[in-house]
N, C-alpha and C positions, 0 to 999 in steps of 0.2 A: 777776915772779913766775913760777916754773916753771909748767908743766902739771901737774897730778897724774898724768895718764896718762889711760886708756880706762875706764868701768865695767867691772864683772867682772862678767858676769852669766850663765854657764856655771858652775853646781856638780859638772860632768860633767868640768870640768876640773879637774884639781889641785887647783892653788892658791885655786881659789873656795868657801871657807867660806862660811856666813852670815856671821862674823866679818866678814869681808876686804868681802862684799859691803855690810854697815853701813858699813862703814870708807870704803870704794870710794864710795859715794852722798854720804856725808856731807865727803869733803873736794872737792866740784867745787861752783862757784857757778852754772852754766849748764849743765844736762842739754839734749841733745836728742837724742829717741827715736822710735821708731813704736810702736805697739798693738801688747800682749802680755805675757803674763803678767810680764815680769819687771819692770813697772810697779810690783808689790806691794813692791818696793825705794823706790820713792818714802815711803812711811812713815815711813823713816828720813833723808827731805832735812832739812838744816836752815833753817833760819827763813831767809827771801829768797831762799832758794835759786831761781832761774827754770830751770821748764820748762816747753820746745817739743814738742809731740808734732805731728809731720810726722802726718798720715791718709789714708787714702783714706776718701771719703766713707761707703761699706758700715760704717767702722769709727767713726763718728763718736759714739765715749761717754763718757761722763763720769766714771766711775768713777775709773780713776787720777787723774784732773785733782781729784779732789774729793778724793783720797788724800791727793796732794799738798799740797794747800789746809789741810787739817788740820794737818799738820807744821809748817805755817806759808811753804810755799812759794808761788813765785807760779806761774802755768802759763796757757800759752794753748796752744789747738789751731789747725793752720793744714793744710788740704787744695783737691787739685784738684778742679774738678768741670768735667766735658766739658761744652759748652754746644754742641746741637744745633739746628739751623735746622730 
């Protein structure tokens, strides 16, 4: 099976309608992202869709992951965190 390509998540760009960005989210089976608004795209994942949100620990929320969850996607969050002596 092809790739579908990259999200489109620049509306600053051309070709990035809401359209294209539905379109965009809903044909990949395995997102993975970092923290930031264009999370509010996860909405339109479809059902088992898995996403990864890479974080840094400052950024550790829950809000898209629960966006997600809704759609019917699965999501986990995975970050570093420096371990000081």
């Amino acid at each position: 099976m092809a790739s579908p390509g990259p999200l489109c998540y620049s509306p600053t760009r051309g070709e990035c309608t809401r359209a294209s960005q539905v379109e965009s989210v809903r044909s990949h089976e395995i997102i993975v992202t970092t923290h930031g608004s264009h999370g509010v795209s996860l909405a339109f994942a479809k059902p088992c869709t898995v996403v990864v949100f890479l974080l840094q620990p400052a950024f550790l929320v829950t809000e898209f992951a629960e966006l997600a969850s809704q759609a019917g996607a699965r999501s986990c969050s995975c970050h570093s965190m420096s371990i000081t002596s």
